[in-house]
C-alpha positions as CSV (number, residue, x, y, z in Angstrom):
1,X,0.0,0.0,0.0
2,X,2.7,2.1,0.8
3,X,4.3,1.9,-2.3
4,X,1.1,2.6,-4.2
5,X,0.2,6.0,-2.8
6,X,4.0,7.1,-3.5
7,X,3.3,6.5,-7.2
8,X,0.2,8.0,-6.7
9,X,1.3,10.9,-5.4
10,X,4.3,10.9,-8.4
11,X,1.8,10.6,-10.8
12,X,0.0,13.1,-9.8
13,X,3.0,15.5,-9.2
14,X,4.0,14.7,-12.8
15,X,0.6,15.8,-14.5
16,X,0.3,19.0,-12.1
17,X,3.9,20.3,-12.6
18,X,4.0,23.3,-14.8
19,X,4.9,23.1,-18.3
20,X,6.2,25.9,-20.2
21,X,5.7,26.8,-23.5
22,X,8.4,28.9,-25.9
23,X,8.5,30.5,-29.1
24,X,11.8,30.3,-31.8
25,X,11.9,31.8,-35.2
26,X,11.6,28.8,-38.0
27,X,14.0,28.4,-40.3
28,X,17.1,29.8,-39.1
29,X,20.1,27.7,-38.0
30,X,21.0,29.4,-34.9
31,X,17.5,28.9,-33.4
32,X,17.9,25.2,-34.4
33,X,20.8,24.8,-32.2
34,X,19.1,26.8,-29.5
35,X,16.2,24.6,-29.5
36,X,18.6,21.6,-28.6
37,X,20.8,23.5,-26.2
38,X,17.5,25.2,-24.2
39,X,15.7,21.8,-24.1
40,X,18.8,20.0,-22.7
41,X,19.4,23.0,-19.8
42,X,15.8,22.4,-18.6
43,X,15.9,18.5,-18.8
44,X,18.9,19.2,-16.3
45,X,16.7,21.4,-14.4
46,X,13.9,18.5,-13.7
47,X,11.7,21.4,-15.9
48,X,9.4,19.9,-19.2
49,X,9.3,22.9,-22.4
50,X,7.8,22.7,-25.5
51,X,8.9,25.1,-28.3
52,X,6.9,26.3,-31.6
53,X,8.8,27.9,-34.9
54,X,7.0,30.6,-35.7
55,X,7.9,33.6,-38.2
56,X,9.8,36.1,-36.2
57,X,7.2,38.5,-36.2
58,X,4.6,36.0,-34.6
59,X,6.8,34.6,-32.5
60,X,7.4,38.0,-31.0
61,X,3.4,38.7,-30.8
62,X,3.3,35.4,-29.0
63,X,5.6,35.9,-26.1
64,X,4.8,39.8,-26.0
65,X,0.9,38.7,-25.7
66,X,1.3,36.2,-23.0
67,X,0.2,33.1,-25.1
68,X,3.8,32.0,-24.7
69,X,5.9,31.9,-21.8
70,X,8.8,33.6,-23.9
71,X,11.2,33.4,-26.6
72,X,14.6,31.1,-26.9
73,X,16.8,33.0,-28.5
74,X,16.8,37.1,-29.3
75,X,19.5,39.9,-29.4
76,X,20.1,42.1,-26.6
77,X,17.9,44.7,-27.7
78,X,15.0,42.5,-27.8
79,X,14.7,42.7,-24.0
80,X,14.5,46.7,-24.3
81,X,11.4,46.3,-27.2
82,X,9.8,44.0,-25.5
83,X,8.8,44.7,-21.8
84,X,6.6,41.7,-20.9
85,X,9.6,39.7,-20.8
86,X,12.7,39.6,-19.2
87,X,16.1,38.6,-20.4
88,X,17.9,35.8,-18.7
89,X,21.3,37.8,-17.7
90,X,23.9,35.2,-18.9
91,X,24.0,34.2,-22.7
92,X,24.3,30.9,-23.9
93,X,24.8,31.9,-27.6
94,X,25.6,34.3,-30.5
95,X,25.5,35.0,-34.0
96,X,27.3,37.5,-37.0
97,X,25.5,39.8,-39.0
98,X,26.7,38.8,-42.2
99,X,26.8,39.8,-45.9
100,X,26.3,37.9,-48.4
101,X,26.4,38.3,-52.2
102,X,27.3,36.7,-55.7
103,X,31.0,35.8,-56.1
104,X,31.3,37.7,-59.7
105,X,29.2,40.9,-58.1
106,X,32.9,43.0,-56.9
107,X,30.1,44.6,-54.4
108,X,32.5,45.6,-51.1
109,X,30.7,46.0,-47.8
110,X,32.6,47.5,-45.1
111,X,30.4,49.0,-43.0
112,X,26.2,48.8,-42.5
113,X,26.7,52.2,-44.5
114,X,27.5,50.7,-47.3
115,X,24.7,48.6,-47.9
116,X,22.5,51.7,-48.6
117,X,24.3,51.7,-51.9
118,X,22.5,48.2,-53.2
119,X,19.4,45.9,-52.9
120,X,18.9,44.0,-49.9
121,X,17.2,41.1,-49.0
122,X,16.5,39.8,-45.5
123,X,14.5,37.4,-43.1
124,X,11.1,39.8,-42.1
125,X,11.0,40.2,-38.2
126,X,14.6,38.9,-37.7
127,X,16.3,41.6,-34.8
128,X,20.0,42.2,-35.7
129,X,19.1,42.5,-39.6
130,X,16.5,45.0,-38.9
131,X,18.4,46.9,-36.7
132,X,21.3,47.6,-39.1
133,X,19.3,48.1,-42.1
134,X,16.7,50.9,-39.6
135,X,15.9,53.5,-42.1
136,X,17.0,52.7,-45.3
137,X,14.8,52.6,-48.6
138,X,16.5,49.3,-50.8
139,X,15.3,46.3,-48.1
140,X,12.9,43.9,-49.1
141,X,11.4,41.2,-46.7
142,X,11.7,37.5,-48.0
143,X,10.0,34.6,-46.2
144,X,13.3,32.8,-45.1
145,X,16.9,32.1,-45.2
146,X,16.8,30.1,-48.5
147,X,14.2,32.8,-50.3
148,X,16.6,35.4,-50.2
149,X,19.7,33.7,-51.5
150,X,17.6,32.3,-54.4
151,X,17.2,35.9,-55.1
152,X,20.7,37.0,-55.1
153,X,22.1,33.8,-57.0
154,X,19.6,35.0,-60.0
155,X,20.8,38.5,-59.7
156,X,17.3,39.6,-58.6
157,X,19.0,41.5,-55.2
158,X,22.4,42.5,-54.8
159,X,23.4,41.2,-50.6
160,X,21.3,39.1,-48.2
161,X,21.9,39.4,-44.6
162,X,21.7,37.1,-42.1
163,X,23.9,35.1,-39.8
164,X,26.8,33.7,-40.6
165,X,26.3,30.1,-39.5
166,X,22.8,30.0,-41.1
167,X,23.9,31.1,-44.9
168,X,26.8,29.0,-45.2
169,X,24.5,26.0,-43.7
170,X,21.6,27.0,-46.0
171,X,24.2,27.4,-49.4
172,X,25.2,24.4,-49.0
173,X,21.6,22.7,-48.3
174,X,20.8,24.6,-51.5
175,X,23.5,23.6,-53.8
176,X,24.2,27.1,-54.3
177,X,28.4,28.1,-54.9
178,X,28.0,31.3,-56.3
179,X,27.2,33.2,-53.3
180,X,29.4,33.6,-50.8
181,X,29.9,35.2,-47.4
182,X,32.0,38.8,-47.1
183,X,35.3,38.2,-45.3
184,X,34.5,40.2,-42.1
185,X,31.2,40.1,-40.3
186,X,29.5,43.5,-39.7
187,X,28.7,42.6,-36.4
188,X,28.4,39.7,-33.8
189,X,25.8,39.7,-31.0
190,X,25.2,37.6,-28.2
191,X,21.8,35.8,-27.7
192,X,19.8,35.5,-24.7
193,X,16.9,33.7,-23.7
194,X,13.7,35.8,-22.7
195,X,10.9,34.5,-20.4
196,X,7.6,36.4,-19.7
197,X,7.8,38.3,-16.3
198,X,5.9,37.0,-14.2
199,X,8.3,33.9,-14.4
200,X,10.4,35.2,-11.6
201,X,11.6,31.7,-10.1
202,X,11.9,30.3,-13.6
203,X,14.6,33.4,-14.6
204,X,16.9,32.7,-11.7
205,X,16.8,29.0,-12.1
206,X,18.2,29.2,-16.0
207,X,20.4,31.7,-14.9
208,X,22.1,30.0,-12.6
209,X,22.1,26.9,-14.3
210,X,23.6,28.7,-17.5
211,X,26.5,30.1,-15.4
212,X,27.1,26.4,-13.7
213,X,27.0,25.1,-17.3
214,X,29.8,27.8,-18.7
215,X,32.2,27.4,-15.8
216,X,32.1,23.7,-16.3
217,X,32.8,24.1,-20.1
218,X,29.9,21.5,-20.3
219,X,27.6,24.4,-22.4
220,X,30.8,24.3,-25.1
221,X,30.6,20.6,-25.5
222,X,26.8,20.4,-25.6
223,X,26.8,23.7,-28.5
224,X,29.4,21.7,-30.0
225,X,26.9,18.7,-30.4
226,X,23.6,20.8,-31.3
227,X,25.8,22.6,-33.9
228,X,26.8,18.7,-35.3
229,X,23.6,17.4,-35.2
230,X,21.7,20.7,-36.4
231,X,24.8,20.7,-40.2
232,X,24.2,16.6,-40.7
233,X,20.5,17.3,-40.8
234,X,20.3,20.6,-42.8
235,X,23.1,19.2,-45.3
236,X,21.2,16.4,-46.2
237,X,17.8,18.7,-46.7
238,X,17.0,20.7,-49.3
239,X,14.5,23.2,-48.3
240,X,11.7,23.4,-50.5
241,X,9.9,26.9,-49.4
């Protein structure tokens, strides 16, 4: 009898303890990996998640709303724009703000500047490539990552922007060799996880479980294996939107 009303009582723990539900940005290979990494650091915290892709616009309505408990992965700034939530203090990520364009096209970007000088494509809703391209005429929206390189292969936009990691990853999905990444990045950011605020308890938990993770260099090695397992899937995929 004893027995029985401890698994009773586990059971019952196990279908009252809260769930939480986040929001990531689909398509782009840095939220892939932070899907894994996230899941994992709230596996080691006894703490169940789902996450949703959404497009980065939605996923931002989502979490600012309250339908979601936060986001994974966003800039620093994000935090500022978006005061129903709360930025986890350490981060557990980052990406480049890259330029990309067609290996024949002798375009030179040096500096954000520069880019008012040509076409630009770029992922609609995605932070860091709205923020550098803030005010200028010659940006077009595309859908995703693999949209907007299509364009510049075919010559119909002159750069796409986006993070490093993901065009090189996407490229290659795509077949594509005549685009290529700039030399230099024009900028790298650190990402951060952002939970709604009334989530108090749940902030301090990843927090402190990030910073045990980075002083044990076991966040390195499992980033390592996210970033493995996100390139054998995407290289073998060819995206079809």
């Amino acid at each position: 009898m004893k027995y029985i009303i401890l698994f009773l009582l586990h059971l019952s723990f196990t279908c009252f303890a809260q769930q939480y539900h986040f929001a990531a940005i689909n398509h782009l290979i840095e939220q892939e990996v932070g899907r894994i990494v996230l899941t994992e650091v709230y596996q080691q915290l006894g703490i169940q998640i789902t996450i949703t892709p959404l497009p980065a616009r939605r996923a931002h309505y989502k979490a600012a709303m309250g339908s979601y408990d936060g986001e994974i992965m966003r800039i620093y700034s994000y935090g500022e724009e978006t005061p129903s939530v709360t930025r986890v203090p350490t981060p557990y990520y980052y990406l480049e703000t890259m330029v990309f364009t067609r290996k024949d096209s002798g375009i030179v970007i040096n500096t954000a500047n520069d880019l008012s000088r040509y076409q630009v494509v770029k992922v609609r809703g995605v932070k860091h490539t709205q923020n550098i391209t803030r005010g200028m005429e010659n940006v077009t929206d595309t859908d995703n990552t693999a949209q907007m390189l299509r364009l510049v292969n075919t010559g119909l936009a002159d750069v796409a922007l986006t993070n490093k990691m993901d065009g090189l990853v996407t490229l290659r999905s795509l077949g594509i060799s005549g685009v290529v990444a700039h030399p230099k990045s024009l900028n790298r950011q650190t990402l951060y996880h952002y939970i709604r605020n009334e989530h108090v308890e749940l902030i301090n938990k990843v927090d402190c479980k990030l910073k045990e993770l980075q002083q044990s260099g076991e966040l390195d090695k499992l980033i390592e294996r996210a970033e493995q397992q996100v390139f054998k899937l995407k290289a073998n995929h060819t995206p079809t939107f």
